[in-house]
N, C-alpha and C positions, 0 to 999 in steps of 0.2 A: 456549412461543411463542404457543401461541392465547390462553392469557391475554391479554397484550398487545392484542389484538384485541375485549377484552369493554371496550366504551369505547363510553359516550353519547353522545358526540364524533361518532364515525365511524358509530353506526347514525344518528344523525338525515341525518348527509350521504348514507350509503345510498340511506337512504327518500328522503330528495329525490332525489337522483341518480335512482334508481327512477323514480318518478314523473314526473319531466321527461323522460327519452330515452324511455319509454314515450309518451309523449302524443307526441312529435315522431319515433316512425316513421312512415313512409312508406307509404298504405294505398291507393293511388293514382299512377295516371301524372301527376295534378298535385301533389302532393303531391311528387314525385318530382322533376319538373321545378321545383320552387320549394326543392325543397334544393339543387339542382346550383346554379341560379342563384342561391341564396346566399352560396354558398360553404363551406357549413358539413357538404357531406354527408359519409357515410363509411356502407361498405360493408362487412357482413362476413354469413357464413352465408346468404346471400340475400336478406337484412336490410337494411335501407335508413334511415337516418335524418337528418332535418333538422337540424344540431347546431348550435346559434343560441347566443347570447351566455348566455343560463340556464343550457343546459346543457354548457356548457362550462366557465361559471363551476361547477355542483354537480361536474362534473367532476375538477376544482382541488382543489375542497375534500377531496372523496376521498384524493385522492390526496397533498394537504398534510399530511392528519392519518395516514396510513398510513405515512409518512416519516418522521413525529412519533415515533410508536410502536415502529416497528420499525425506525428509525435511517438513516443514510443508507446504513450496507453491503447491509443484509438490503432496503429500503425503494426500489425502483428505481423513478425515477418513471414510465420509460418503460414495464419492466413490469408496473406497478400498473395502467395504463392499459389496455394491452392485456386485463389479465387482467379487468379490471373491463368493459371490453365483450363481452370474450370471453363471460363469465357472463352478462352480459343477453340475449346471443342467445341461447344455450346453454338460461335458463329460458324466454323468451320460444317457442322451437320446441318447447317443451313440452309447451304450451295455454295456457289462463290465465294469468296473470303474475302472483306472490306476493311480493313486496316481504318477506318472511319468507325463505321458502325460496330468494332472489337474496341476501340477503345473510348467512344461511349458506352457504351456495353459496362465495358469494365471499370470507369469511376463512378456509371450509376449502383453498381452493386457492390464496391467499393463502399461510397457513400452511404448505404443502407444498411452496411454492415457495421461501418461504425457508429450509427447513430441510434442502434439498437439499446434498448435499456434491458440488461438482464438481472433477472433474480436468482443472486447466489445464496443457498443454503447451508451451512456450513455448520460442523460441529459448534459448541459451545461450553469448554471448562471454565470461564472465567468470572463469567455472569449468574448466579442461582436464585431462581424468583421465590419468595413466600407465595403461602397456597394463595393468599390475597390478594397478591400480584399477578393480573392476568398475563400481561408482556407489557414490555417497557419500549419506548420509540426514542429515538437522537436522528435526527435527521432522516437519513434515506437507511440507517437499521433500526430494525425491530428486533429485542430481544423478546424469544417466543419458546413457549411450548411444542415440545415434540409434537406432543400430541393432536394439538390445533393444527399444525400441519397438516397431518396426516388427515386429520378430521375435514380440511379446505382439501386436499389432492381428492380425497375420497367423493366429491358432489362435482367435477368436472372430468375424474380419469373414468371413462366409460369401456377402459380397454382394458379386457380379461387379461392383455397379455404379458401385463406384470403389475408390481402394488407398492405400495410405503408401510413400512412398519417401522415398531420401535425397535432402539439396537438394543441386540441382546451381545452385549460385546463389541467389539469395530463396528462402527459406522460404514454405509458405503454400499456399493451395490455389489449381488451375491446370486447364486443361483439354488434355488432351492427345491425339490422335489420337481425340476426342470423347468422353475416358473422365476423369472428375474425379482427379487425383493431390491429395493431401497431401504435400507434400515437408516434411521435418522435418533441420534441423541437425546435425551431428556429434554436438556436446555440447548435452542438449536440460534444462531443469526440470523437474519435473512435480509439482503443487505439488496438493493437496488443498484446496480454499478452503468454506467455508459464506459466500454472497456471493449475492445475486440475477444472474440471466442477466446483467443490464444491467453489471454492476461486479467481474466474476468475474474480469478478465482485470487490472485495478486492484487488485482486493485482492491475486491474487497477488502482479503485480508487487511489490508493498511488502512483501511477506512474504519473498520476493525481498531485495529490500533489506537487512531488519531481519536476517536470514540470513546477509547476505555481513559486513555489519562483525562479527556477533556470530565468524563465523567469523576474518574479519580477526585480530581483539583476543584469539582464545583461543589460534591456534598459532602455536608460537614460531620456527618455524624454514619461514616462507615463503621460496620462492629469488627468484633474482633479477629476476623477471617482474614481480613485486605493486609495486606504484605508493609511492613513497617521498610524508613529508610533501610535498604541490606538485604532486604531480605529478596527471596523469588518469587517471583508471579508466576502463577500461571498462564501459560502460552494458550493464547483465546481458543485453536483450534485444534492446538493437537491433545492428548489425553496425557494427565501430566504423570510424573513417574515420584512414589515415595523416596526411591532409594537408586544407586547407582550402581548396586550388585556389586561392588570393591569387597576386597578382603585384602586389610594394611598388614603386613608381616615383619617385624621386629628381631632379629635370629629366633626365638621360641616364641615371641610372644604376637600372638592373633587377635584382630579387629577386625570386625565384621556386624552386619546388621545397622541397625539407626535408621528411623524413619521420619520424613518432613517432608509432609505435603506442601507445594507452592502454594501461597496466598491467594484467594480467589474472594471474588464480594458479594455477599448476599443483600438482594431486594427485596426490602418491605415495602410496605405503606410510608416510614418516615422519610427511607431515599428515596421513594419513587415521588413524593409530593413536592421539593423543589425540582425535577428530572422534567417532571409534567408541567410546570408553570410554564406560561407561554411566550415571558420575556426569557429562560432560559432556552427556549427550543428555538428562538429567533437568533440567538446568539450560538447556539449551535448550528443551526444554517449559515450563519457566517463564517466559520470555521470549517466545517464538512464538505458547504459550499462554495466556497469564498472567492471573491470576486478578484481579478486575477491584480495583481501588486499592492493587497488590500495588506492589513493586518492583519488579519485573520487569516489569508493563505499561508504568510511564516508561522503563526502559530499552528497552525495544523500541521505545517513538515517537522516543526518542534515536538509536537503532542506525540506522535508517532515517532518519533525517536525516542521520547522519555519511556512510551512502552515498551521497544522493542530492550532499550538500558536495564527496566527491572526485568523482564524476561531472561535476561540475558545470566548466565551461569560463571561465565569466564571474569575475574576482577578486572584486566584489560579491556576486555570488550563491553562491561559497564563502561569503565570511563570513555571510550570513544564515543559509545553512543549519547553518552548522557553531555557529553561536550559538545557532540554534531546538533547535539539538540540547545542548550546556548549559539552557539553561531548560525543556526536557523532565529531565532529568537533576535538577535543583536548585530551579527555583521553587516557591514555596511556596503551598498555598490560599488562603493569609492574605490578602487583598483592605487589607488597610492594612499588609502591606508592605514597604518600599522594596523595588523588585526585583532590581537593579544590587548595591544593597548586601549585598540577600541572597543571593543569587549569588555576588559574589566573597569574601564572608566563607565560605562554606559549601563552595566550591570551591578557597580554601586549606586548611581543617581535611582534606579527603579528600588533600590534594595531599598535604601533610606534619604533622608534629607540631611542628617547630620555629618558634615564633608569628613567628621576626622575616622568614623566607620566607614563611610563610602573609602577612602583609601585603606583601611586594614580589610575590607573584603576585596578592593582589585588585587593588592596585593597576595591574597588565597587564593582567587583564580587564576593570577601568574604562577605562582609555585605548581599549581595541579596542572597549568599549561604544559608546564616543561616535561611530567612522564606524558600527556598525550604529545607529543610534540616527536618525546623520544618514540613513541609507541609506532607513528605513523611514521616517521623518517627513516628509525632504525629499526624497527620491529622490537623492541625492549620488551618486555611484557612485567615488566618492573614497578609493578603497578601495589600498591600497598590496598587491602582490604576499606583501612579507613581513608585513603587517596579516595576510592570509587564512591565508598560513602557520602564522603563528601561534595563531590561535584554530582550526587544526586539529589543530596539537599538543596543544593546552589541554584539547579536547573528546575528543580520543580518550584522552589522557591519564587525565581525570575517569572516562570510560568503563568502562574497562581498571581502573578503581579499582572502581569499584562490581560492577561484574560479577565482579572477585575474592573482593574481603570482605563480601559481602553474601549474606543468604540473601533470594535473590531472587521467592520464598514471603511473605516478610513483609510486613507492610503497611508504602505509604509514609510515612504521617504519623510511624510509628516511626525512620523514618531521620533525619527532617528534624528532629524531638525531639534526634536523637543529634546531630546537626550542632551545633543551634542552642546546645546544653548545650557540645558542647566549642569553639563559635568564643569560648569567653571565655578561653581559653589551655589547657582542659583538654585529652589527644590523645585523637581518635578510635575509641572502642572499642566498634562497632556490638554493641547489644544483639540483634540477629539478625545471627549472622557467619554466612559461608558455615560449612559443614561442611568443607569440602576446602580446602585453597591453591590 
């Protein structure tokens, strides 16, 4: 990780940065009085500075190229910012001020900040355990009991000056008889992220995501709760809503009321016993975790789009995402080509081996191409109920193929080899197959 940080780039903007918020603290009541009526002052440590258009610009730049580097998860701009003044006060109340030792200073703490592993807690609508079911694990989340939470915070918070309880209503933290509560959900996440403060609660969520379809697509025997093709999920984290409070008015005639809760999946003992095998939690770490141009990292940017498709309430913004989530799945690096083409060639060879269906289904993913096509070009929203249907089936279908036959270890450009050799009528016979059925 510090590697990343040995970059000409980011010490020249440093040194600048340096240099200018240094020249523009505050060493003076006028001095003082002419940042406020700038606008540009800012306060920290007892520190006082003029922060005028230079140095906000060297500011930027810090903080553009540390983003650069260390990406947008690890990269938060918000906390770059902080941290980056943090550390000027920090060497400035020093003595001297060393433009050296500021900015080692500031990619070791940098460094430390991104490499932090946090544990995000998050509500949980979408997951609900049998009494039998203690919690359930996929990779780096745990679906858990409120309560076990609160029961672990309870044997290391030795501080009277606030507590975890169960929510009795919103989740979240509250103030109660002048004493801070965390009230936490029935069924809670708790999800392990490497992510800066600023994005820690985003990565999960998507890990989240990438999590629920992989879970969706691997056990066979969900009851009757889990969301059929069409229908709505449940949004993993926020609390979901029966009804949309509308009343349709007709000149006299009123519609109002109807209730439908979004689809959510209860855990027993049957789906928790293939979840638990330990060739499924291996291949779950290849997905969750996946090694970077592997298989398994497209499938995971897929798996998270397929949830975010059934989550999704809009028939337009099904099909986008249920699309985005095919072209994570099947497009290719090839910058020359055709994408449409390669797509529905490449997603008949996985469908089947019989070449005269492999061309009546590209031919279905061209036609549903063209409203996402018009959707993203023109803004259309021209999108048919059974259009969005349909490229949900398509996409979980593809999915569900790859996450079987695939060793999801292996690199992609190997897959997209094996596609492109058999869309010439040859059948499908991944040169990295899974190991297991």
């Amino acid at each position: 990780m510090a590697s990343k940080l040995n970059d000409s780039l980011l010490n020249e903007a440093l040194a600048n940065f340096g240099r200018l918020a240094v020249a523009g603290a505050c060493r003076s009541e006028e001095d003082l009085r002419a940042a406020m009526q700038g606008g540009g002052f800012r306060l920290l440590q007892g520190l006082s500075f003029n922060v005028g258009t230079d140095v906000s610009k060297a500011q930027q730049d810090v903080i553009d190229r540390c983003v650069r580097l260390l990406g947008p998860r690890l990269g938060a701009e918000k906390d770059v910012e902080n941290l980056l003044w943090g550390t000027l006060a920090n060497e400035m109340l020093q003595g001297e001020f060393s433009e050296s030792s500021f900015s080692a200073s500031f990619k070791r703490d940098l460094t430390s900040n991104a490499e932090v592993v946090r544990r995000v807690i998050a509500p949980n609508y979408l997951f609900r355990l049998e009494p039998d079911v203690t919690e359930l694990a996929v990779g780096p989340i745990i679906v858990r009991r409120g309560s076990a939470i609160i029961s672990e915070v309870e044997t290391w918070n030795n501080n009277s000056k606030w507590r975890m309880v169960p929510a009795d209503g919103e989740p979240g933290l509250a103030v109660v008889n002048g004493l801070p509560e965390i009230a936490v959900t029935t069924f809670c996440f708790d999800v392990s992220v490497q992510a800066a403060q600023q994005n820690a609660d985003e990565e999960a969520f998507w890990l989240i995501d990438v999590a629920a379809s992989l879970l969706r697509l691997s056990v066979p025997d969900w009851q009757s709760f889990a969301p059929a093709i069409g229908q709505i999920e449940a949004t993993a984290v926020v609390p979901p809503r029966g009804s949309t409070g509308t009343v349709k008015i007709v000149e006299t005639n009123v519609q109002a009321g109807g209730w439908q809760l979004p689809g959510f999946y209860m855990v027993g003992l049957a789906q928790a016993a293939p979840i638990t095998d330990p060739e499924f939690q291996q291949r779950a770490q290849q997905v969750l975790n996946p090694k970077a141009g592997s298989i398994g990292e497209r499938a995971a940017q897929a798996l998270g789009w397929l949830t975010r498709g059934r989550q999704s309430v809009e028939r337009a913004q099904r099909l986008l995402f249920f699309f985005t989530a095919i072209e994570a799945l099947l497009s290719s690096d090839d910058k020359n080509a055709p994408v449409i083409q390669t797509i529905a060639r490449h997603a008949g060879v996985i469908w089947t081996n019989d070449v005269s269906d492999r061309a009546k289904l590209a031919d279905a993913i061209k036609k549903l191409y063209a409203a996402r096509s018009a959707l993203v070009h023109a803004g259309s929203r021209q999108v048919s109920r059974s259009e969005a249907d349909s490229i949900q089936y398509f996409s979980e279908g593809l999915a569900f193929r790859i996450l079987k036959e695939t060793d999801l270890s292996a690199p992609y450009k190997d897959l997209v080899a094996d596609l492109s050799a058999a869309s010439h009528g040859l059948p499908w016979e991944p040169q990295h197959a899974a190991t297991t059925p």
